[in-house]
C-alpha positions in Angstrom: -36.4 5.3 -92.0 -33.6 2.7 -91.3 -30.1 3.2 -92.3 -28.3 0.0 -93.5 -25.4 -1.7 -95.6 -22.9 -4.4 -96.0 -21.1 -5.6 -93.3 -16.9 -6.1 -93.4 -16.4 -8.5 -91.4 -17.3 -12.1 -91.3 -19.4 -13.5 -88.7 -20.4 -17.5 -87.7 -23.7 -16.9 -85.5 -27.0 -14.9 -85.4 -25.5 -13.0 -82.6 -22.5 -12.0 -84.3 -24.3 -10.9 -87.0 -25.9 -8.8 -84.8 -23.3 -7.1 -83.3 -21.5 -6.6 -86.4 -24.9 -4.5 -87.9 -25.1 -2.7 -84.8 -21.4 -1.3 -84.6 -22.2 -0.3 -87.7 -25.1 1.9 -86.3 -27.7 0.3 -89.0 -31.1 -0.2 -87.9 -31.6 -2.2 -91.4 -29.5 -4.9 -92.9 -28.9 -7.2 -96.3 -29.9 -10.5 -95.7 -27.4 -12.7 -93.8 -28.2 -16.2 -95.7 -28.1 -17.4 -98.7 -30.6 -19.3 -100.8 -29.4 -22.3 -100.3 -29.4 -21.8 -96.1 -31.0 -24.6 -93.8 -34.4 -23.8 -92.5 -33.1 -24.0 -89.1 -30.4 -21.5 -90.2 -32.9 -19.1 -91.5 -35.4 -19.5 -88.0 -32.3 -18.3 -86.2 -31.8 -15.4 -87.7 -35.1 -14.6 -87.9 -35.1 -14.6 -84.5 -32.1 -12.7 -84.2 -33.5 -9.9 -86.1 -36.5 -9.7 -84.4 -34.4 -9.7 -80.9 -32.6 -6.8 -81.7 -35.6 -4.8 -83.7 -33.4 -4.9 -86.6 -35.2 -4.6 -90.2 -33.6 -7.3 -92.8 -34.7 -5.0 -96.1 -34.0 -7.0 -99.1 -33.0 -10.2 -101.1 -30.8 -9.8 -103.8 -32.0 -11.6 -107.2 -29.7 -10.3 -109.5 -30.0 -12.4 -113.0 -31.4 -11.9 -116.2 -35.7 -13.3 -116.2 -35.5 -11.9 -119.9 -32.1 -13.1 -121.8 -32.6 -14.8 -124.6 -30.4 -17.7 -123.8 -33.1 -19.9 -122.2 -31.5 -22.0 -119.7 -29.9 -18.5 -118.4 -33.6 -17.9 -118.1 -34.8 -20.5 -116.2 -31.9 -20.5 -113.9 -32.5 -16.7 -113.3 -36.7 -17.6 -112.9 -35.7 -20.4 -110.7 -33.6 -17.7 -108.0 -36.1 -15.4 -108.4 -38.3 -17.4 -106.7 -35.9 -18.7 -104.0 -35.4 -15.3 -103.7 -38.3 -14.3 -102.7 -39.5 -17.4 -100.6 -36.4 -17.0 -98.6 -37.6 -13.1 -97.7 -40.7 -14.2 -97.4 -39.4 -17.1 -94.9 -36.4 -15.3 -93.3 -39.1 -11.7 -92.6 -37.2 -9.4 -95.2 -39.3 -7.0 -96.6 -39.0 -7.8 -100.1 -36.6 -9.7 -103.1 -35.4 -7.1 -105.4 -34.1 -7.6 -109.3 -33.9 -5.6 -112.4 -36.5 -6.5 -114.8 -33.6 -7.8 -117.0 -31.9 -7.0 -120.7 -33.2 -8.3 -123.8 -29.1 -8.2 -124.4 -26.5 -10.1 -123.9 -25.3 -8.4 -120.9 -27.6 -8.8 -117.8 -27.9 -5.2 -116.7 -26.7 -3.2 -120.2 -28.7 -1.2 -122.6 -30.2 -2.8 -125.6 -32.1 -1.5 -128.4 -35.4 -3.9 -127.6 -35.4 -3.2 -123.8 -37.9 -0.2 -124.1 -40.4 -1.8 -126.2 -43.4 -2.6 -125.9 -42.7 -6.7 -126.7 -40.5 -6.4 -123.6 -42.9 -4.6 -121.3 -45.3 -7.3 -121.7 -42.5 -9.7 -121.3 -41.6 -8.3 -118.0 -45.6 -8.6 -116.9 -45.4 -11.8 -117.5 -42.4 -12.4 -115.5 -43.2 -11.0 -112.6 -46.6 -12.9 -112.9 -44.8 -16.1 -113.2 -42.2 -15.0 -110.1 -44.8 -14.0 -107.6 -47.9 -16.5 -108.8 -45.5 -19.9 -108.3 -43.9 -18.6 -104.7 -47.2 -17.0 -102.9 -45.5 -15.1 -100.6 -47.7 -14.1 -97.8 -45.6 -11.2 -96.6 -42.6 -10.3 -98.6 -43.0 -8.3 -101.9 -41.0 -8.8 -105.0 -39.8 -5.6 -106.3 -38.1 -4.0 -109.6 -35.1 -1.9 -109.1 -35.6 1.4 -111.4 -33.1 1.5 -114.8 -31.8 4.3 -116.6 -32.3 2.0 -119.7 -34.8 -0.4 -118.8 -38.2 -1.0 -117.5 -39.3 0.6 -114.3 -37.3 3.7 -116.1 -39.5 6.4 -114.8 -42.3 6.8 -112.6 -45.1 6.9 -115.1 -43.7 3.4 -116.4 -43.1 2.1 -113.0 -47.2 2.7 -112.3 -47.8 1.3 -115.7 -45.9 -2.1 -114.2 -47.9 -2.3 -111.3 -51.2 -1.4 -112.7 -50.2 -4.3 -115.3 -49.2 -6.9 -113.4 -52.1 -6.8 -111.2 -50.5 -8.8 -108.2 -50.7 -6.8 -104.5 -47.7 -8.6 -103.3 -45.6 -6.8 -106.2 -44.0 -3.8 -104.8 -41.0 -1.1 -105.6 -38.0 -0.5 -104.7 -36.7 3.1 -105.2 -33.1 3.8 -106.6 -33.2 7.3 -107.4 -30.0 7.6 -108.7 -31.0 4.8 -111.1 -33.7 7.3 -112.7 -31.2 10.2 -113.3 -30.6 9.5 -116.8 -30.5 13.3 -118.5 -29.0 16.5 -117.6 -32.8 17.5 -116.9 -33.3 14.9 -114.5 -29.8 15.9 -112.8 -30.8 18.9 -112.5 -34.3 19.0 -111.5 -33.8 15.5 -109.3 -35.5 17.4 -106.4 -38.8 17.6 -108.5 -38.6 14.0 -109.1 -37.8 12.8 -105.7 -41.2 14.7 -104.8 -42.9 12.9 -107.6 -41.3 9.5 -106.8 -42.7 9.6 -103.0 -45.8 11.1 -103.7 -47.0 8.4 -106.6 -44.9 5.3 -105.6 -44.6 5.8 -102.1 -47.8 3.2 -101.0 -45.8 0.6 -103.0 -42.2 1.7 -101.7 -40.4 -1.1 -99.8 -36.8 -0.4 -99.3 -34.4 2.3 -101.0 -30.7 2.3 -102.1 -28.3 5.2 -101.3 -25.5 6.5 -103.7 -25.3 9.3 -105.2 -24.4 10.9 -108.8 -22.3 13.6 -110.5 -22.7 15.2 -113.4 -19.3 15.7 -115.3 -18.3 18.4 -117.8 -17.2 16.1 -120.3 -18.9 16.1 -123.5 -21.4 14.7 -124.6 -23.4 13.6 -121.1 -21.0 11.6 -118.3 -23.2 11.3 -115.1 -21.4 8.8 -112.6 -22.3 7.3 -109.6 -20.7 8.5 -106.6 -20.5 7.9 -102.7 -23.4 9.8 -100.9 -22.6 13.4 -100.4 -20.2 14.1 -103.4 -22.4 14.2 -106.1 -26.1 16.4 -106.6 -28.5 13.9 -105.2 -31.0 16.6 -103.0 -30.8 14.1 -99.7 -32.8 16.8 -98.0 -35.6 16.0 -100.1 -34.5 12.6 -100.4 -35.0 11.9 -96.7 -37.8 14.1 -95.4 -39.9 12.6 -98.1 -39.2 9.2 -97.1 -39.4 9.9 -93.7 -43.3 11.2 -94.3 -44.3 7.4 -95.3 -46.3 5.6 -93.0 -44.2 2.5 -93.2 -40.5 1.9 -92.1 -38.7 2.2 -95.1 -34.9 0.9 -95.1 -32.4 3.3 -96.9 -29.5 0.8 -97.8 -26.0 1.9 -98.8 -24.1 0.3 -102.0 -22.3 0.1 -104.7 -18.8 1.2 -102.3 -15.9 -0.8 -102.5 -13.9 1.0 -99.2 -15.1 0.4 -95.7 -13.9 3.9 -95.2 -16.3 5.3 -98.0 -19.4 3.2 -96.1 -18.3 5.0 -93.1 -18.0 8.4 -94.8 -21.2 7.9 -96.7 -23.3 6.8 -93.5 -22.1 10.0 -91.4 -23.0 12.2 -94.2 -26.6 10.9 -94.3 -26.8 11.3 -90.6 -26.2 14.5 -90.5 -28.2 15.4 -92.8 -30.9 13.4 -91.0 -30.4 15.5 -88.0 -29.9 18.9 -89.6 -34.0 18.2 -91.2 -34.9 16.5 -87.4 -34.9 13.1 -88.5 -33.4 10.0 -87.7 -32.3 6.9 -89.2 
């Protein structure tokens, strides 16, 4: 495992880049370009990562593959793939999206996101995304959804089973699947399951956490690592039992403090099960 998260400060180099991840104590990192970078740009920092046996974990590709507005569509299709070529180029392990809302807003719930019209839609997505970039070593990956496809592990194996393509891969947001009091509560079950069904496929991992609130009807919130009810004992030793190096990247924190906070917490929970990150 390899801890990881954003960086505060700005940086003009490769090298400083470096340093900045390192002072942080990561091991992983975001990627440090953008997708419009110069090849040259990229080499560098390619370079750089290998130097300092740094991991670069993911490319973002947040946009909507599924709105029905159809030149939001294309334009999220199109970044999708420069996305993923730009892992695939710069050595990340994988590009990482949502499948996408059937709504009007990108990431919200909507009434013809579980369906089966959108499951298919979502197949042939990723099909498209994957079969026009042929990446030969970084995966493109669905982040889980509490209302949205990959919402569960059975679903998630029905998406790769479906879309048939071995450079598809998943990227595990637990938190994301904790959409019920049950899941809450029983999250160390399906932490297990997650890791012992998905973990060949598993390519990097976000860390937050969640809290249940007593507020009718059901308020579950997401919450910096170590204040909500996220079992991180569980959480880590099963990720640590995977035979590949799988990053565990920190989000969704607005504070450098709560980065800071959030990245001792895991630590020492790390060390109190004899792990590292």
């Amino acid at each position: 495992m390899r801890l990881g998260g954003p960086l505060f400060q700005p940086y003009h180099s490769p090298e400083e880049w470096v340093t900045l991840v390192q002072r942080y104590g990561y091991r992983a990192a975001y990627c440090p370009v953008g997708i419009d970078a110069p090849h040259e740009v990229i080499r560098a920092f390619k370079h750089a990562t290998r130097q300092a046996h740094l991991i670069i974990a993911e490319v973002g590709a947040w946009s909507n593959p599924l709105s029905s507005n159809q030149e939001e569509r294309q334009e999220a299709l199109k970044l999708c793939k420069q996305a993923l070529a730009l892992a695939d180029e710069i050595g990340a392990l994988c590009a990482v999206n949502i499948a996408g809302s059937r709504g009007e807003k990108w990431d919200a719930p909507d009434p013809r996101n579980l369906t089966p019209e959108t499951f298919e839609m979502i197949v042939a997505t990723v099909r498209e995304i994957l079969d026009s970039v042929k990446p030969r070593r970084a995966f493109y990956t669905l982040e889980p959804m509490p209302w949205m496809y990959p919402d569960s592990v059975d679903h998630y194996l029905d998406l790769i089973r479906a879309i048939d393509r071995p450079m598809f891969g998943v990227h595990l947001d637990p938190v994301n699947l904790i959409n019920s009091p049950q899941r809450y509560f029983e999250n160390s079950r399906l932490l297990k399951d997650c890791f012992e069904r998905l973990g060949p496929w598993v390519k990097s991992c976000h860390a937050k956490d969640i809290l249940l609130r007593p507020q009718l009807t059901t308020h579950l919130d997401e919450v910096r690592p170590g204040l909500g009810g996220l079992d991180y004992r569980t959480f880590l030793r099963e990720a640590s039992r995977l035979p590949q190096d799988v990053p565990l990247m920190l989000e969704h924190m607005t504070e450098e403090q709560d980065y800071l906070l959030a990245a001792q917490y895991l630590r020492q929970v790390a060390a109190e099960e004899g792990l590292s990150l």
